[in-house]
C-alpha positions as CSV (number, residue, x, y, z in Angstrom):
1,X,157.4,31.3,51.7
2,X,160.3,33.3,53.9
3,X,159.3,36.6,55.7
4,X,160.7,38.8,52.8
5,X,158.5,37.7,50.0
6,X,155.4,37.5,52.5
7,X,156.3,41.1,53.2
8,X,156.6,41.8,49.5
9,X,153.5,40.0,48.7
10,X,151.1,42.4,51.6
11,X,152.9,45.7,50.1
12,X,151.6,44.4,46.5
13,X,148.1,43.8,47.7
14,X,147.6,46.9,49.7
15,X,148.8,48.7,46.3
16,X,146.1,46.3,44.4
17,X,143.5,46.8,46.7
18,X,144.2,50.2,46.9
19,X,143.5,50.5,43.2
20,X,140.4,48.5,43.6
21,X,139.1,50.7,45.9
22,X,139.1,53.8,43.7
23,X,138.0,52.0,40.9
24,X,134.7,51.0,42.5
25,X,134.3,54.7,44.0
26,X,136.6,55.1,46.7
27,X,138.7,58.4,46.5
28,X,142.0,58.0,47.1
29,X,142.3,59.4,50.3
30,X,139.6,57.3,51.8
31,X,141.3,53.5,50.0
32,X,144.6,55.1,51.5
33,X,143.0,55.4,55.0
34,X,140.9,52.0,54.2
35,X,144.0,49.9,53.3
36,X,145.4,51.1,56.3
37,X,142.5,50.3,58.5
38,X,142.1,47.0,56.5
39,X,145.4,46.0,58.0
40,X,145.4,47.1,61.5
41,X,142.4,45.0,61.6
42,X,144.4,41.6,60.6
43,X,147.1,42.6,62.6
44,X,144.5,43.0,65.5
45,X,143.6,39.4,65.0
46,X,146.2,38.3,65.1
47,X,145.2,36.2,61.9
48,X,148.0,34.2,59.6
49,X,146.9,33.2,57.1
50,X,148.7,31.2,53.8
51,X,149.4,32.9,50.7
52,X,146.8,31.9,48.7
53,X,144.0,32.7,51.1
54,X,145.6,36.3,51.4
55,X,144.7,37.8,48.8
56,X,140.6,36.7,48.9
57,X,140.9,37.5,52.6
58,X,141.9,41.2,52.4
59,X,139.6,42.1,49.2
60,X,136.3,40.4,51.7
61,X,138.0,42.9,54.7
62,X,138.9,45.9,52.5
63,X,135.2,45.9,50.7
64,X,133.0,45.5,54.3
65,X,135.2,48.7,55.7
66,X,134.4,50.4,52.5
67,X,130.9,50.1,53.4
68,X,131.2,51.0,56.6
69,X,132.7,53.9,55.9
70,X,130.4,54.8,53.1
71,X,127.7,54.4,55.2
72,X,128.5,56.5,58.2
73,X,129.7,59.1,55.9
74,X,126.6,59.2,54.3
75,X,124.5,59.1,57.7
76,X,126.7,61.9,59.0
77,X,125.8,63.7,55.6
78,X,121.9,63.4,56.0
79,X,122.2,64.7,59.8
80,X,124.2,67.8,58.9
81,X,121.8,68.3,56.1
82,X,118.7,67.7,58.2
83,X,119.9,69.9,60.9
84,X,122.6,72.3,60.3
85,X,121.5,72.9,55.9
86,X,119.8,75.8,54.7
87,X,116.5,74.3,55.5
88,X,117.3,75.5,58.9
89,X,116.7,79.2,57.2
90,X,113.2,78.2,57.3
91,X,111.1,76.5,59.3
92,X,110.3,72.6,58.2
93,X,107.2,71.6,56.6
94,X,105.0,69.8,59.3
95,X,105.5,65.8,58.9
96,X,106.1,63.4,61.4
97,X,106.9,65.0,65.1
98,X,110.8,64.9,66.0
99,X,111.9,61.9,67.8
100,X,113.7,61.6,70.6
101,X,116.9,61.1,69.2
102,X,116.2,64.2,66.7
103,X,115.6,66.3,69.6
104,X,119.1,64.9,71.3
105,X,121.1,65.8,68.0
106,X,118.8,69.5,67.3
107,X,119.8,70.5,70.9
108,X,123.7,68.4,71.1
109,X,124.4,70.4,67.4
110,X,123.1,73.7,69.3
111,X,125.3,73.3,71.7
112,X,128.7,73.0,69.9
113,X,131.0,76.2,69.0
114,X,130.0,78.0,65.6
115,X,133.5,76.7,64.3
116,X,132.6,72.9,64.8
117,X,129.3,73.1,63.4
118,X,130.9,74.5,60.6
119,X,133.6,71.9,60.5
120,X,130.8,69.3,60.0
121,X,128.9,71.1,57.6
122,X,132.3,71.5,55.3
123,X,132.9,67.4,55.6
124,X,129.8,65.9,55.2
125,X,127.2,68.3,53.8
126,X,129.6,70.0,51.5
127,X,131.5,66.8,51.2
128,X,135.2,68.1,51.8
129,X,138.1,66.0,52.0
130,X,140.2,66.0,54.9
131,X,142.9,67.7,52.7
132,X,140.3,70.5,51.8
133,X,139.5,70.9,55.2
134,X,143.5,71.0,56.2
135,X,143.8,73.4,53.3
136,X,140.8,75.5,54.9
137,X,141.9,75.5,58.8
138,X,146.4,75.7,57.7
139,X,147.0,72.2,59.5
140,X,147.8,68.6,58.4
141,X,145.7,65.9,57.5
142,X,146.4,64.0,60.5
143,X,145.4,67.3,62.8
144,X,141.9,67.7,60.3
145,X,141.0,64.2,60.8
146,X,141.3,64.7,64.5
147,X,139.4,67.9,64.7
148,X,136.4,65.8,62.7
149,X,136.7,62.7,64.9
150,X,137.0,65.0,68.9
151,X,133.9,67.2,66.9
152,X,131.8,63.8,66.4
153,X,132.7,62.2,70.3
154,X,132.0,66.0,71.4
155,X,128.2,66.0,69.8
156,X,127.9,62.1,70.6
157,X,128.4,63.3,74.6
158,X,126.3,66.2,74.6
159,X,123.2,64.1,72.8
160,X,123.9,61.0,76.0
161,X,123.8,64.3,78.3
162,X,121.3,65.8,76.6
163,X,119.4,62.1,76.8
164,X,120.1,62.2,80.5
165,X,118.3,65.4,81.5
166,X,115.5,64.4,79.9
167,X,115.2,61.5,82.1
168,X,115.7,59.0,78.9
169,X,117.8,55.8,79.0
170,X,120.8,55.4,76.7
């Protein structure tokens, strides 16, 4: 198989896989941003692979960073619920006592500006797209998912500092 027709071939699966994506749940921003992903990983590896063992290849790659994805988004979802949703209004029922890492995430969540809290309550407790949110703030997509991504390294270094002055390893 020449260059062209391997080239021809990828474009085709990404468009396939795409598809496949949304139909098993994937919105079609996220199998947009997935396929892409999907690919920068191969390319990363530096991986050739024939034809034939393609195709099976980038479905196994494309469905594990689905996963992933799904599963962080939904961890980030529970934290923003647990800490920055309306149950906030209200104390907590008394259950088990706030671990470590809670108290790192109560006190990093604290710590960030009013706007970037609100930034992660609008993507993953209310579950906005990144086009919502670039709607909401009059930028692109590109500039929204940055926003998201310098928001979750910001938190991520005040919970390690936060860990730090309370004498905890990381």
């Amino acid at each position: 198989m020449n260059l062209a027709d391997y080239e021809t071939l990828v474009a085709q699966l990404a468009v396939e896989i795409r598809r496949y994506l949304v139909s098993r749940g994937a919105d079609p921003e996220t199998a947009a941003d997935i396929v892409q992903d999907m690919f920068v990983k191969v390319l990363e590896s530096d991986l050739v692979l024939p034809p034939e063992k393609l195709r099976p290849y980038l479905y196994r790659v494309a469905w594990s960073t689905y996963l992933d994805a799904y599963r962080r988004r939904q961890r980030y979802r529970q934290l923003v619920d647990r800490y920055l949703g309306p149950a906030l209004q209200r104390p907590p029922a008394p259950s088990a006592p706030p671990t470590v890492a809670d108290q790192a995430l109560q006190r990093g969540l604290a710590q960030l500006k009013p706007r970037d809290r609100q930034l992660l309550i609008h993507r993953y407790s209310e579950e906005w797209s990144f086009r919502q949110l670039a709607r909401a703030l009059n930028i692109t997509e590109g500039a929204a998912k940055m926003r998201v991504y310098r928001v979750q390294r910001k938190l991520e270094r005040l919970m390690r500092r936060v860990h730090r002055e309370d004498g905890h390893r990381i």
